[in-house]
PLY file of the C-alpha trace (Angstrom):
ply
format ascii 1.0
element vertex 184
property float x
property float y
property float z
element edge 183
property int vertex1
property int vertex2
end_header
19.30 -150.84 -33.37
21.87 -148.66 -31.87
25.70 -149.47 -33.81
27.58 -150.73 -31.01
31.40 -149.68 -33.11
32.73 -146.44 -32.59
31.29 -144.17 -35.15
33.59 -142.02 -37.65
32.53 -138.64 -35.27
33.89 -140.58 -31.76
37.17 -141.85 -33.78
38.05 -138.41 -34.68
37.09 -137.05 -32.06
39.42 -138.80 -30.07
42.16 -138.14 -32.56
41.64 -134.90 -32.10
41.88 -134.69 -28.35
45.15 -136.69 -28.74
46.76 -134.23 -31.63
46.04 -131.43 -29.28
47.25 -133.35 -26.63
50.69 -133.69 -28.57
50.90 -130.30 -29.63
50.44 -128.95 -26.18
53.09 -131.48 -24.79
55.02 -130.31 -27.46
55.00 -126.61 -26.83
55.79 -127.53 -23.30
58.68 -129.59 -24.41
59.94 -127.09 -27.34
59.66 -124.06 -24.85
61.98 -125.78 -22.75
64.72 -127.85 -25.28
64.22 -125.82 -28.61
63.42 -129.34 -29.49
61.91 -128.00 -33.06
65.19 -127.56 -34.68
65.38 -131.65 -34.44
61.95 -131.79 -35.80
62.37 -129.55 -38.72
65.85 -131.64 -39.60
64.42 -134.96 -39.27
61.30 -133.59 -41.38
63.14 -132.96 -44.45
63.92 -136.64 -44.77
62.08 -138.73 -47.09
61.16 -141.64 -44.56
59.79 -139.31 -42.33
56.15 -138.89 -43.65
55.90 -143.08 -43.84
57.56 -143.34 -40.36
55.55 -141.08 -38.35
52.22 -140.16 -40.05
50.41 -143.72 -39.08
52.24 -144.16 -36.00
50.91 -140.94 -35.00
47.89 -141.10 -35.85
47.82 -144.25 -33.44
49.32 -142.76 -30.71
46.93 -139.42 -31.18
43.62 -141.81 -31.08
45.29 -143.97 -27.93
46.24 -140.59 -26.13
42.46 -139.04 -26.69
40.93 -141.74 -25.38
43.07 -142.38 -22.39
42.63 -138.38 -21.98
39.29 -138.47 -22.37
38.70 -141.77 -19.30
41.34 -140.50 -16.78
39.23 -137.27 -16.59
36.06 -138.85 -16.71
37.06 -141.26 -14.02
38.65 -138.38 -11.64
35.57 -136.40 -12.16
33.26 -139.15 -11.49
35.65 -139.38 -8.39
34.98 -135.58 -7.47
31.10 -135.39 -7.54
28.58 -137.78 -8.02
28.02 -138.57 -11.61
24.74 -138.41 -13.62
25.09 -140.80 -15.78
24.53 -143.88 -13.93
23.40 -147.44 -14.17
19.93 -146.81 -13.35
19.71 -143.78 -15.89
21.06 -145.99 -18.51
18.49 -148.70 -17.38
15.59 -146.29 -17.89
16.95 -145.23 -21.17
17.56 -148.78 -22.78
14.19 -150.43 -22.00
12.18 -151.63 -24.77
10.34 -149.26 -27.48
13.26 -146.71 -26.17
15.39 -146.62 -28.92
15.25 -142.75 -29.23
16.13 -142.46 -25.60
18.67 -145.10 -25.73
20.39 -143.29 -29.05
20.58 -140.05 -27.18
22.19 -141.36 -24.33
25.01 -142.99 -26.09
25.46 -139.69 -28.18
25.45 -137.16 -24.30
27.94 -140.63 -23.08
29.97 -140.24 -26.22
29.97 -136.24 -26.46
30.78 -135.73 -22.15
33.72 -138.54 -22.88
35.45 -135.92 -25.60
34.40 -132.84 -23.55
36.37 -134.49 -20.70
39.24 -135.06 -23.15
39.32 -131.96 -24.41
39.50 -130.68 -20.76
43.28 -132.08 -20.76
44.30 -131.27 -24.06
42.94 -127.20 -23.46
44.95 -127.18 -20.33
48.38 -128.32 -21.66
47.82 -125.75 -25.19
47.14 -123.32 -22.15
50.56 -124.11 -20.73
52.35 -124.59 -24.26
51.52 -121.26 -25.33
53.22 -119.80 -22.57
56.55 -121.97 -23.13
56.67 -121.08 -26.48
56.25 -117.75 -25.52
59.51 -116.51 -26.06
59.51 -117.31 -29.52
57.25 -114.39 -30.05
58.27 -110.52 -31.11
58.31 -108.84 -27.61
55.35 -106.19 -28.66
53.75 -109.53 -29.49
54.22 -111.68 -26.42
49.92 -110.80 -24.86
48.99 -113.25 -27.38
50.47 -116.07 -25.93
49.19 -114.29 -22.37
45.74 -114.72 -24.52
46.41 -117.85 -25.58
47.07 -119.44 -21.46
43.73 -117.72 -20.56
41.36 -118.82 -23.49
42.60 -122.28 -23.07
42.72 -122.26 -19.24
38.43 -120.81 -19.93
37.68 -123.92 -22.37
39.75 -126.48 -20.18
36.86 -125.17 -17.09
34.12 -125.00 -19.36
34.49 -128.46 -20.87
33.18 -130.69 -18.06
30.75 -127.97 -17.24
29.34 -128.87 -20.48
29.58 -132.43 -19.98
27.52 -132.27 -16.88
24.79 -130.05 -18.85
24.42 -132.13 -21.46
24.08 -135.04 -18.67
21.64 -133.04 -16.59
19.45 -132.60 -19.71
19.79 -136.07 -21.14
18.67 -136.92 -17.24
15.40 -134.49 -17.74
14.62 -136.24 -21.16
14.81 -139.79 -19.52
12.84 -139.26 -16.30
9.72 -137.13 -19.13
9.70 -140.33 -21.07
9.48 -142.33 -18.39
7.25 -140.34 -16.97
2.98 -141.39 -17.01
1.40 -139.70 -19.53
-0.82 -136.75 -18.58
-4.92 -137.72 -18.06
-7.65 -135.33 -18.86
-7.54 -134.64 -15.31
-4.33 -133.14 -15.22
-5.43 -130.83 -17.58
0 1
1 2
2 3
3 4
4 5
5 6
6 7
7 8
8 9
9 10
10 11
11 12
12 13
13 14
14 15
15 16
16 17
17 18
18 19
19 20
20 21
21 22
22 23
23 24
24 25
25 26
26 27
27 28
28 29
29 30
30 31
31 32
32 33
33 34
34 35
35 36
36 37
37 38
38 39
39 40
40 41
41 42
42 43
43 44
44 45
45 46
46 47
47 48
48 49
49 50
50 51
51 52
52 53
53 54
54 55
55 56
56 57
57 58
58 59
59 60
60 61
61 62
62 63
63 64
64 65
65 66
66 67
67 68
68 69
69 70
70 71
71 72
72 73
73 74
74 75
75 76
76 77
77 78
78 79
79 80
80 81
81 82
82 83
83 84
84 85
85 86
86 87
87 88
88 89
89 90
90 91
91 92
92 93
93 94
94 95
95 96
96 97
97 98
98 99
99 100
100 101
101 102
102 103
103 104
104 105
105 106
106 107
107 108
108 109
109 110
110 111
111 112
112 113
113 114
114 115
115 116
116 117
117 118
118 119
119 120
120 121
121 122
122 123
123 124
124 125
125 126
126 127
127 128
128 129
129 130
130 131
131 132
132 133
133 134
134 135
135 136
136 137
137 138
138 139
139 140
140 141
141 142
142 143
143 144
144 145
145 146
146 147
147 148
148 149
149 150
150 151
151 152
152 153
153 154
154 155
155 156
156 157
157 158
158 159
159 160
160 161
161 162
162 163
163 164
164 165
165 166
166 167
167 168
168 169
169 170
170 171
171 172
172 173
173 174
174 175
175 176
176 177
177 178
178 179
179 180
180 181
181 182
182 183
């Protein structure tokens, strides 16, 4: 039977797409408010690990996941999407476990891509608000930094849909009649 609780992989994954998330916002917010200084003084307190490590850790998961549904739900918006009732009705009839399994894992997998499509965009912005913090012979790497993240922020949902469109190819082959000597 498929585990219907989020698996280890799906809660860091979201955890993930919330940290970067943060530290994009946070670039974005520190390029314009030098707002590290506070961070670095409230840092060397010894409450501050307790205080903020679980919180944020929280907030990180919360912020993936809500990341990782608004852009599935504007792309599903946008263009038609492939995962659909009917494909997950093909996938989860009986004696379909493998189908069913791979399904959840291309559902789970697009839902981070998607999240990760938010969280590459804002690192693409942060790295040119912190910008200025960088040596001026030094300052393409933050150029570097916008257009690498602005390429993985595209490429994410690309992804998404190929590992949809597959997934789609894999369900309609098993469901499809098996070949007769005729065929052959």
């Amino acid at each position: 039977m498929t585990p219907i609780k989020p698996s280890l992989e799906e809660v860091t994954g979201y955890l993930g797409v919330g940290a970067l998330l943060l530290l994009g916002v946070f670039f974005i917010v520190d390029g314009s408010t030098s707002f590290w200084t506070t961070v670095e003084l409230y840092s060397k307190t010894g409450s501050f690990a307790v205080l903020f490590t679980v919180p944020l850790l929280v907030i990180s998961y919360v912020i993936g996941l809500i990341a990782s549904l608004a852009v599935q739900t504007v792309l599903d918006q946008a263009v038609t999407p492939i995962l659909s009732p009917e494909l997950f009705s093909a996938a989860a009839q009986k004696a379909r476990e493998p189908v069913l399994s791979r399904y959840l894992e291309v559902e789970r997998q697009s839902r981070l891509l998607y999240g990760c499509t938010l969280a590459f965009f804002f690192l693409a912005v942060g790295s040119l608000s912190v910008k200025k913090y960088l040596p001026l012979d030094q300052e393409t790497v933050a150029y570097v930094c916008f257009v690498l993240g602005l390429a993985i922020a595209v490429a994410c949902p690309i992804l998404a849909r190929q590992l949809q469109s597959q997934l789609k190819l894999y369900v309609q082959a098993f469901n499809a009649p098996p070949p007769t000597a005729s065929d052959a």
